[in-house]
C-alpha positions in Angstrom: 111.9 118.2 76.3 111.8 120.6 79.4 114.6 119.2 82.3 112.1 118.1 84.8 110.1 115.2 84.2 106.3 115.1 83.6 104.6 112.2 85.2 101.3 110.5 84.4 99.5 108.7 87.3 96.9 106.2 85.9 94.3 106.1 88.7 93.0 108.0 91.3 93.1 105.5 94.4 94.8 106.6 97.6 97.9 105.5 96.0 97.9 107.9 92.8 96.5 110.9 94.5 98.8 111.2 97.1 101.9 110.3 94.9 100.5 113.7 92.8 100.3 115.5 95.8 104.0 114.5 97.1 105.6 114.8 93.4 104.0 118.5 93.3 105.5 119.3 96.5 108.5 118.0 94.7 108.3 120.5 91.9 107.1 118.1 89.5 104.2 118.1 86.7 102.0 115.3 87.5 98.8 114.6 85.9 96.3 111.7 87.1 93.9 109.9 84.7 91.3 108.4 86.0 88.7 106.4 84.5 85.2 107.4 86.5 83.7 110.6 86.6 84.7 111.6 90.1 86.7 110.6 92.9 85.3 107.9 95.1 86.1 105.0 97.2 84.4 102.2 97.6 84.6 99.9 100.7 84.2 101.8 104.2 86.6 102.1 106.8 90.3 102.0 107.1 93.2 101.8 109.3 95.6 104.6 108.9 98.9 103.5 111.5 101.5 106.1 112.3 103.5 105.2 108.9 101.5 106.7 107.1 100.0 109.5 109.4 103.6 111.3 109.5 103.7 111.5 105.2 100.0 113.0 105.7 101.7 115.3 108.4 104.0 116.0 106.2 101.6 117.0 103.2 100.3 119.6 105.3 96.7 117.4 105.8 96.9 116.6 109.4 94.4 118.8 110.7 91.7 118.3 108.7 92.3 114.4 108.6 92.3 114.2 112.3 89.1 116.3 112.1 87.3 113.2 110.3 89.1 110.2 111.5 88.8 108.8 115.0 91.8 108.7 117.1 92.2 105.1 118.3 92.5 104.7 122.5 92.4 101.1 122.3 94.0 98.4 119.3 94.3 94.9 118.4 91.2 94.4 121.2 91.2 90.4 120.5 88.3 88.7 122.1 87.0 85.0 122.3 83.9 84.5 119.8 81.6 83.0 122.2 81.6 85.5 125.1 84.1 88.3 124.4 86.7 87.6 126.6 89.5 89.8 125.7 92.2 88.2 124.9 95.1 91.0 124.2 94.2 94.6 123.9 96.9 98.1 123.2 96.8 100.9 125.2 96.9 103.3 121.9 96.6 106.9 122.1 99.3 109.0 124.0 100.9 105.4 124.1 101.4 105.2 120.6 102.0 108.7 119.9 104.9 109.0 122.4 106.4 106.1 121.2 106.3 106.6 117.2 105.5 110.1 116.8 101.8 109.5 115.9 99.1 108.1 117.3 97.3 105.3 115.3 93.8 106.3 113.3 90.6 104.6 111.5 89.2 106.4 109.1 86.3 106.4 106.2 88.6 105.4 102.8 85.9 108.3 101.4 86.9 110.8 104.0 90.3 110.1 103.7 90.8 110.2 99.4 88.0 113.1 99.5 90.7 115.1 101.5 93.2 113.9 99.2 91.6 114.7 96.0 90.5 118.1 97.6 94.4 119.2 97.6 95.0 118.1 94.4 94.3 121.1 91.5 92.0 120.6 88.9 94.3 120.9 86.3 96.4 118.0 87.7 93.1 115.7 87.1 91.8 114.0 84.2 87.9 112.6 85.2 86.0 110.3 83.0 89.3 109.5 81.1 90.3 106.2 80.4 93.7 105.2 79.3 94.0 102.4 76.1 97.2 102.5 75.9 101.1 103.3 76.1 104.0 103.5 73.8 107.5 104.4 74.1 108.3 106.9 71.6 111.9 107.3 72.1 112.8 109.1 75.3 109.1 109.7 76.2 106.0 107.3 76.6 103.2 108.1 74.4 99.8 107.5 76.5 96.5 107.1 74.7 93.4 107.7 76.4 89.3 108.5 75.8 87.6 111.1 77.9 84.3 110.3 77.9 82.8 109.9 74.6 85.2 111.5 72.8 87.4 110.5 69.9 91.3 108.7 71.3 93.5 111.6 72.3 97.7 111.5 73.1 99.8 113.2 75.7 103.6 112.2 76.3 105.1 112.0 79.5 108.6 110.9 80.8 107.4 108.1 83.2 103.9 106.8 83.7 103.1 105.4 87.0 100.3 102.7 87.2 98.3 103.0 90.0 95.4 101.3 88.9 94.5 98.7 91.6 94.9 95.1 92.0 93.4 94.3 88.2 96.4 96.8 87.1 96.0 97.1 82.9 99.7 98.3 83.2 101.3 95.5 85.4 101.6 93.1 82.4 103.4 95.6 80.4 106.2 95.6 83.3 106.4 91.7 84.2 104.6 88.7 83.7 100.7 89.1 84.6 100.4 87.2 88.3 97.1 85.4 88.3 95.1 86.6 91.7 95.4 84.4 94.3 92.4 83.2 96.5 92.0 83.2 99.9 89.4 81.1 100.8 87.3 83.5 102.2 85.3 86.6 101.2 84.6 90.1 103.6 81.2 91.4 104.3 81.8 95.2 105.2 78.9 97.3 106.5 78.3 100.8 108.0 76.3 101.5 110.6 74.5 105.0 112.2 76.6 105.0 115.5 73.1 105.8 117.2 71.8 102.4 116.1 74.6 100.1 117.5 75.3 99.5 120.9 77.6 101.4 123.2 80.6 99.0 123.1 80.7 99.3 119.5 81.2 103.2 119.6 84.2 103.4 122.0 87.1 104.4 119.9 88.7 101.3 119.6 89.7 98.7 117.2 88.4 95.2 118.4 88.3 91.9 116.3 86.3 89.3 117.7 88.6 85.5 116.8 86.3 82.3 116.3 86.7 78.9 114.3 87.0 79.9 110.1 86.3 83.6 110.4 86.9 86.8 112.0 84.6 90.0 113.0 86.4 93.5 113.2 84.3 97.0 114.1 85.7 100.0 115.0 83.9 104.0 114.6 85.0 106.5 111.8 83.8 109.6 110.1 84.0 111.4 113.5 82.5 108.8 115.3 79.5 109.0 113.4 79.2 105.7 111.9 80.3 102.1 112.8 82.5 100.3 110.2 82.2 96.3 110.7 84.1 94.1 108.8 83.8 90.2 109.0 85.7 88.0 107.2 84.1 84.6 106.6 85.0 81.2 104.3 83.6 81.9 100.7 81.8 78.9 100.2 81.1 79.7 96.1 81.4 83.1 96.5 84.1 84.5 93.6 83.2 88.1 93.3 86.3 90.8 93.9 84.2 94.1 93.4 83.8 96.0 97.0 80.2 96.7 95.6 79.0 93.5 95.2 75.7 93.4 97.2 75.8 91.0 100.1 72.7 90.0 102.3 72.4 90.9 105.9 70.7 87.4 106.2 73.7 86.1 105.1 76.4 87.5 107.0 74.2 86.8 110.3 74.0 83.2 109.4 77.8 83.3 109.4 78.1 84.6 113.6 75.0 82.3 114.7 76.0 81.2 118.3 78.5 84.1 118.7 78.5 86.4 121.9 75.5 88.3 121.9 76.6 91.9 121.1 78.4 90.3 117.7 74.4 89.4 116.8 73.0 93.0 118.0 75.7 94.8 115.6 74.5 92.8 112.7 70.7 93.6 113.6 71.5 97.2 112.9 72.9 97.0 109.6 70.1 97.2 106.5 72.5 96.7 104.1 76.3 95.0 103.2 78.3 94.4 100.3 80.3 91.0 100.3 83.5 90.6 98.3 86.1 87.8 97.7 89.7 88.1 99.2 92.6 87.8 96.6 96.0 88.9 96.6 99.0 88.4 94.3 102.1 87.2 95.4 105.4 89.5 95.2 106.4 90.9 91.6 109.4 89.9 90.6 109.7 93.7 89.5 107.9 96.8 89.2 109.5 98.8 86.9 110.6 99.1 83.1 111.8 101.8 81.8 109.7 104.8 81.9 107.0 102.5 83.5 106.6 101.8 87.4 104.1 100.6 89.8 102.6 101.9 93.2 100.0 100.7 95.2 98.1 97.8 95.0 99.1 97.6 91.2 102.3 96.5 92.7 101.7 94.6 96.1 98.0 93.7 96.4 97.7 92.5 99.8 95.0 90.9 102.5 93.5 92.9 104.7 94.8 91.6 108.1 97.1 94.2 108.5 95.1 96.5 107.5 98.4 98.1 105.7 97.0 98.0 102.2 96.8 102.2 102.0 99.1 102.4 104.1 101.7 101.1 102.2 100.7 103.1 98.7 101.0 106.2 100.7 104.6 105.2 101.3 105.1 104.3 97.8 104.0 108.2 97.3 106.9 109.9 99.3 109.4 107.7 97.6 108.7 108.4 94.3 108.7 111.7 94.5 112.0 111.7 96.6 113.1 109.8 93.7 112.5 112.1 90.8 113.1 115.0 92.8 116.0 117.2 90.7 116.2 114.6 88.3 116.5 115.6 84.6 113.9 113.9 82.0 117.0 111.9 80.7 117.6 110.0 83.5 113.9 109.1 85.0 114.2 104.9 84.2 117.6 105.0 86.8 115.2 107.3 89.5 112.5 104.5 89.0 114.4 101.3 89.6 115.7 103.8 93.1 111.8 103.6 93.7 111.8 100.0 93.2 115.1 99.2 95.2 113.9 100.6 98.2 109.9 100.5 98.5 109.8 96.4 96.7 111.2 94.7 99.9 109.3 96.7 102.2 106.1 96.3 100.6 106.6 92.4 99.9 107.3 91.5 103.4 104.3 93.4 104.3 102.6 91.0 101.8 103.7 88.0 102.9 103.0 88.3 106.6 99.4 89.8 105.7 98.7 86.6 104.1 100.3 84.2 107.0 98.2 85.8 109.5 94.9 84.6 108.5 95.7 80.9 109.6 96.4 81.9 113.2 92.8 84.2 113.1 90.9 81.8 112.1 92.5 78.4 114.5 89.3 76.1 115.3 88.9 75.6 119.4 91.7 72.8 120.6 95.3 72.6 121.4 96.5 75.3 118.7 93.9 78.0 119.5 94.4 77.9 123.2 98.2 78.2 123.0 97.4 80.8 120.4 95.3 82.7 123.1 97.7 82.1 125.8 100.3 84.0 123.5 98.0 86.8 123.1 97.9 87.3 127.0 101.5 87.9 127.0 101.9 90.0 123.4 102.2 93.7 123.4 101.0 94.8 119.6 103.1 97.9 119.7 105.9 95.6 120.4 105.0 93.6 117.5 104.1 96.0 115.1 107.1 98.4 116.0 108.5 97.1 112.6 105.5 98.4 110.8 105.0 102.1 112.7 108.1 102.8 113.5 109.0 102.9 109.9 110.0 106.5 108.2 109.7 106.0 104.5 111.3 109.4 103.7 114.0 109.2 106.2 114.7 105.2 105.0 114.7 106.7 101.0 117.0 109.6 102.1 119.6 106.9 103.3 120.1 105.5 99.6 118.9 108.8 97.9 121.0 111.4 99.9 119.9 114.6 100.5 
């Protein structure tokens, strides 16, 4: 058995590639499976905050990530539903960078994992392989997968990490399945040519427009080319989870009918949308068992209003690799319950108030959503998300790991 550990990463989300990237940096073997036959992402645009900016720093990926994503100026850009008044709004930008150390991005979720997966080398992935199943064979764990159409093949590792998304195969083998919880509400996401929508849409700015039951969000990405909307709506029967379901334009513009006018002209320039219902899982009660641990969404599934979701995996990344750096094989289950210990709080409380904040977004007109409003006249996000940005998930492991 050679000193240091070999890893197995089961999926090739945000999550799994960058915890490859940070455990080779670490000087450890790490080999991701991954079930399709390339790396993709589904979904459209993200918010990448200056949590997890600095770890993408500190891959080296900076540059080119900056060259892609669109460097927010204004954030949190609350407005009424029925004629945009703003309610709050952030001063991002130089703001933000001078006060965490990075500014604050939105990105394309394909620009960002193709940049990823671009550093990764190809002998550290495994395409078109699905995993069936995992063993512990004494001080190893005996993985079982199918490339293709080929016959069952074996590899053994000394820790497998399941990154493999909010219908995680591997969670139940660590702790009781957790049913997924629903929200009540499903997301229509759409992308729109940035020639196509109007100029208020193209300003480099995060803005979510606040109305009775639901929620419209737009912001640029891909270098300003395109115009991601998101607009989160109740379900009605809706039940489906995939972020490829097909929506209907018709559908989603029935949603903002009455709405400020501009909401209606963004909606006229998309042809397309994809409509998909919001779950989460509450908390795990743990995330690891022996050789086995969780990152990502396989371990904290979360709701989008945050928009912390990769965020967080990309913290989970650094950690792990801080803890299995210079650890010998023998001792990998202790490194991975150090994972746990420090990245499980974090990531739950993240959770938690992800799922609280949907109640105050979607307050009907009356006494609750004016004194909601006049809150917002007085909030300053960076204020209230210092707890979130301000956060160093290296220097916060290196407190409990040393070093």
């Amino acid at each position: 058995m050679p000193d240091r550990p070999r890893v197995a990463i089961v999926g090739a989300g945000v999550g799994g590639i960058t915890a490859a990237l940070f455990l080779r940096e670490a000087g450890i073997e790490a080999v991701v499976y991954e079930q399709t036959g390339s790396i993709t992402a589904a979904g459209a645009g993200i918010v990448v905050a200056p949590n997890a900016v600095r770890l993408i720093r500190r891959l080296g990926l900076a540059a080119p990530f900056i060259e892609r994503a669109v460097r927010l100026e204004l954030a949190w850009e609350f407005r009424r539903w029925e004629n945009g008044a703003v309610l709050s709004v952030q001063e991002m930008g130089d703001v933000c960078e001078a006060r965490f150390g990075e500014a604050m991005y939105v990105a394309h979720r394909g620009d960002l994992i193709g940049l990823l997966a671009g550093a990764v080398p190809p002998e550290m992935l495994r395409l078109s392989s699905r995993v069936t199943g995992i063993r512990d064979v004494g001080d190893e764990v005996e993985l079982t997968y199918v490339t293709g159409a080929g016959p069952p093949e074996t590899a053994r590792y000394d820790a497998v990490v399941g990154a493999d998304g909010i219908h995680s195969g591997l969670r139940g083998l660590i702790t009781e399945a957790a049913e997924p919880e629903f929200s009540g509400d499903c997301a229509f996401r759409c992308l729109l040519p940035a020639e196509r929508v109007p100029a208020f849409a193209r300003r480099p700015a995060q803005t979510l427009w606040l109305g009775p039951g639901r929620h419209f969000v737009h912001y640029p990405v891909s270098a300003g080319e395109l115009v991601n909307v998101v607009a989160i709506v109740p379900a009605g029967d809706w039940r489906d989870e995939s972020w490829v379901a097909e929506g209907r334009v018709a559908d989603l513009a029935a949603q903002f009918a009455g709405w400020d006018d501009r909401i209606g002209a963004l909606i006229a320039a998309a042809t397309e949308t994809s409509r998909w219902a919001l779950y989460d899982r509450g908390p795990l009660p743990r995330w690891t068992r022996g050789r086995l641990t969780l990152l990502g969404d396989s371990a904290h599934a979360m709701l989008p209003y945050y928009g912390q979701g990769a965020n967080q995996a990309i913290e989970d990344a650094v950690v792990l690799a801080m803890a299995l750096r210079g650890v010998p094989a023998a001792e990998v289950p202790e490194a991975l319950l150090r994972y746990e210990e420090i990245r499980r709080p974090r990531a739950s409380l993240v959770q938690q108030r992800s799922r609280g904040r949907a109640t105050s977004n979607h307050l009907p007109d009356g006494p609750e959503q004016r004194e909601r409003d006049a809150a917002f006249a007085g909030q300053h996000p960076l204020d209230a998300n210092a707890w979130l940005y301000a956060y160093d998930a290296e220097a916060e492991a290196r407190k409990v790991l040393g070093g």
